[in-house]
C-alpha beads as a LAMMPS data file, in Angstrom:
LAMMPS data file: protein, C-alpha beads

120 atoms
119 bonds

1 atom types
1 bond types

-500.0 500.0 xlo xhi
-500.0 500.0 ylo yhi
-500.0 500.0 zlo zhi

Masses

1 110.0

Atoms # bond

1 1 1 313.413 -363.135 435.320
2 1 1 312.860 -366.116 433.177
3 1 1 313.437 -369.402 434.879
4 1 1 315.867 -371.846 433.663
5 1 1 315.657 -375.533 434.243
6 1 1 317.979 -378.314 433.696
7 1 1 319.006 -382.193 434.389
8 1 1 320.156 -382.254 438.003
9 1 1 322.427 -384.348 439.288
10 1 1 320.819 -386.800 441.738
11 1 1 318.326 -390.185 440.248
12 1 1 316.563 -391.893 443.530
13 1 1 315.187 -395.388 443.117
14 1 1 312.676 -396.051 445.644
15 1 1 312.893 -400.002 445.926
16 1 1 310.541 -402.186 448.221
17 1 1 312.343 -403.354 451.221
18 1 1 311.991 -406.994 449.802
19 1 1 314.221 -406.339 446.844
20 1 1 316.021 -403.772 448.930
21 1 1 319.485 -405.982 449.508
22 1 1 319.283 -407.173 446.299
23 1 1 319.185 -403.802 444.420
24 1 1 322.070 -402.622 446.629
25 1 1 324.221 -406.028 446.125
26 1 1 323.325 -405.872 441.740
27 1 1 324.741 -402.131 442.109
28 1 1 327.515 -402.860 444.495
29 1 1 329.199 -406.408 443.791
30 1 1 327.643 -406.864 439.997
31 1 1 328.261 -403.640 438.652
32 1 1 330.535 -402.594 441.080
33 1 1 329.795 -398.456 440.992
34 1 1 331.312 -396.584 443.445
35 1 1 329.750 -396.171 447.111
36 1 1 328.956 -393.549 448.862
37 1 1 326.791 -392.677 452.251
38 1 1 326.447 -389.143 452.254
39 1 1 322.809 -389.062 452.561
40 1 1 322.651 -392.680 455.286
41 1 1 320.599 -394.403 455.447
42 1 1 320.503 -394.032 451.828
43 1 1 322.795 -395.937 450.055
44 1 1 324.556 -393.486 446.720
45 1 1 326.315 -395.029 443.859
46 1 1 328.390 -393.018 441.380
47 1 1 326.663 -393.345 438.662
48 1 1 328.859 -391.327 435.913
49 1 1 328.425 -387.956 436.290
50 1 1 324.974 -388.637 437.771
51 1 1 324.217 -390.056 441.670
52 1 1 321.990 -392.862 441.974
53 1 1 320.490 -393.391 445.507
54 1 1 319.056 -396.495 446.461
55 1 1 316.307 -395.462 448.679
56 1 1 314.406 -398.329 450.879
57 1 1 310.610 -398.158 450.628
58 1 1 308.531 -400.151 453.001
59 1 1 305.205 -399.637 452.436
60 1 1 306.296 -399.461 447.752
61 1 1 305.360 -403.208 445.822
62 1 1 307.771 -402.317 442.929
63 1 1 310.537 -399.883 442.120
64 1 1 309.884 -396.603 441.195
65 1 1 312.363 -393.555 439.879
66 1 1 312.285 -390.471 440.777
67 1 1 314.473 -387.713 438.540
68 1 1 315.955 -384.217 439.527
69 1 1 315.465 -380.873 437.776
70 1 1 317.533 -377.502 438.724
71 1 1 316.266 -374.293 438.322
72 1 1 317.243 -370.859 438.906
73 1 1 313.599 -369.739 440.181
74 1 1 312.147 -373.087 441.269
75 1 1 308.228 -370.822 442.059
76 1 1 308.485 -369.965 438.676
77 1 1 309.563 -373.116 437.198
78 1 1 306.947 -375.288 439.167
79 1 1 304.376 -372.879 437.778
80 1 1 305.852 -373.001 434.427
81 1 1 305.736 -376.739 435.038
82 1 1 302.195 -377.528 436.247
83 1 1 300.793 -374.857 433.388
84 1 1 302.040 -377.654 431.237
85 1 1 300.828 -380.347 432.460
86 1 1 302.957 -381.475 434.958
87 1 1 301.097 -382.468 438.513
88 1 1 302.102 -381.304 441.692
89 1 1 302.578 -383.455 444.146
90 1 1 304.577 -381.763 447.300
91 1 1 302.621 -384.229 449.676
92 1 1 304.813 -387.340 448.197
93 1 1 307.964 -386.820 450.743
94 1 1 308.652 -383.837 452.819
95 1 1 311.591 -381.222 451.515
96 1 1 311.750 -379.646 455.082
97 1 1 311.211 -375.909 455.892
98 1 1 312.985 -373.560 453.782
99 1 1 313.541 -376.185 450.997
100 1 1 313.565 -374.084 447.388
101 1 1 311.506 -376.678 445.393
102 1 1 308.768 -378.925 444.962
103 1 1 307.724 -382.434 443.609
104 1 1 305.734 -382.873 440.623
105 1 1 305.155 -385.587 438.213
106 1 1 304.976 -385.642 434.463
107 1 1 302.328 -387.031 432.137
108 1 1 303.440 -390.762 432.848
109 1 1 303.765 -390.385 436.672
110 1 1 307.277 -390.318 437.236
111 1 1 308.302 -388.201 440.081
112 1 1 310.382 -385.163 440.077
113 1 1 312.105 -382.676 442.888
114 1 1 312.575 -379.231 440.987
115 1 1 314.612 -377.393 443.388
116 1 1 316.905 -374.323 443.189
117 1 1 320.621 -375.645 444.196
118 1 1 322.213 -374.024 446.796
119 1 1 324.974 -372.563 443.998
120 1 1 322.213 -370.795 441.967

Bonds

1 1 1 2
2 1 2 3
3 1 3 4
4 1 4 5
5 1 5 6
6 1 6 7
7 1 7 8
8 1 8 9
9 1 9 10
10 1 10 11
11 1 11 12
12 1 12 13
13 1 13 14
14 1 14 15
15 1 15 16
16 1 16 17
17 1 17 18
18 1 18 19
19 1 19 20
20 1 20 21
21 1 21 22
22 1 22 23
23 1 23 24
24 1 24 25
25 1 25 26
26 1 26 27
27 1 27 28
28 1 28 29
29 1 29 30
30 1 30 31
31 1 31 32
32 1 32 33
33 1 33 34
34 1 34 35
35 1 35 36
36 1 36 37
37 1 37 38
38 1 38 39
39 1 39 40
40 1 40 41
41 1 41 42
42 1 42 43
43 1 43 44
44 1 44 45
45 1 45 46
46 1 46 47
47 1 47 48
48 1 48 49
49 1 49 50
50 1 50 51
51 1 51 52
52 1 52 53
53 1 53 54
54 1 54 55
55 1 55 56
56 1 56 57
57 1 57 58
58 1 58 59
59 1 59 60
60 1 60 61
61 1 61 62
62 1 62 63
63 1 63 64
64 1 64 65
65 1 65 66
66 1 66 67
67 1 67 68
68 1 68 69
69 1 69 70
70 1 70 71
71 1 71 72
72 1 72 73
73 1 73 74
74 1 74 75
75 1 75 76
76 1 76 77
77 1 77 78
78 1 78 79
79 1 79 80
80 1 80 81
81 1 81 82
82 1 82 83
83 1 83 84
84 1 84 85
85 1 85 86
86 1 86 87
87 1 87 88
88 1 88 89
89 1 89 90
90 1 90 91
91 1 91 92
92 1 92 93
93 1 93 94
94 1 94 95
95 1 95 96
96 1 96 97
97 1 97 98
98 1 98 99
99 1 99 100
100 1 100 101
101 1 101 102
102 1 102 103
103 1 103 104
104 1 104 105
105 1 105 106
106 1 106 107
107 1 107 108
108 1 108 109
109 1 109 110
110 1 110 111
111 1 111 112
112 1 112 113
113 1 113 114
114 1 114 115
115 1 115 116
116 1 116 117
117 1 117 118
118 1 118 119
119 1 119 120
């Protein structure tokens, strides 16, 4: 079986906690998306058809963001992945046992969870 990979849904922006309450405020009361606290303590916005979490990171000195890809074989597709170039990178936040998918990042260091949604 071939894997298949695609956008996912979810964009996380890991923000130093000293621009934290800013970021939150510009998304909340300047732009004024749509909350939501599914995932508490992170903070979701509806971002389209997208979700944009705001995630607080303590020990980061600037913003980073971190992208979602589905798959419907996410061994295959890290593999896939990494033979191109990608780096893994699984050590960068824990998925939890039993999580179907990894972290990698591409060429320019941007982060990426490829992960096999539960509806796959």
């Amino acid at each position: 079986m071939k894997s298949e990979i695609e956008g996912g849904i979810n964009i996380a922006m890991k923000v130093p906690s000293h621009q934290y309450e800013a970021v939150v405020s510009f998304y909340r009361d300047v732009v004024k998306l749509p909350t939501f606290d599914a995932k508490a303590p992170a903070i979701g916005f509806v971002l389209g058809p997208n979700r944009l979490w705001i995630d607080e990171a303590p020990n980061y000195t600037q913003a980073e963001i971190w992208l979602e890809l589905f798959t419907n074989d996410h061994k295959a597709a890290l593999t896939h992945l990494e033979a191109g170039g990608a780096i893994r990178c699984d050590q960068i936040e824990d998925l939890g046992e039993g999580f179907r998918g990894g972290w990698i990042m591409n060429p320019a260091n941007v982060v990426h969870m490829v992960r096999t949604p539960d509806a796959w």
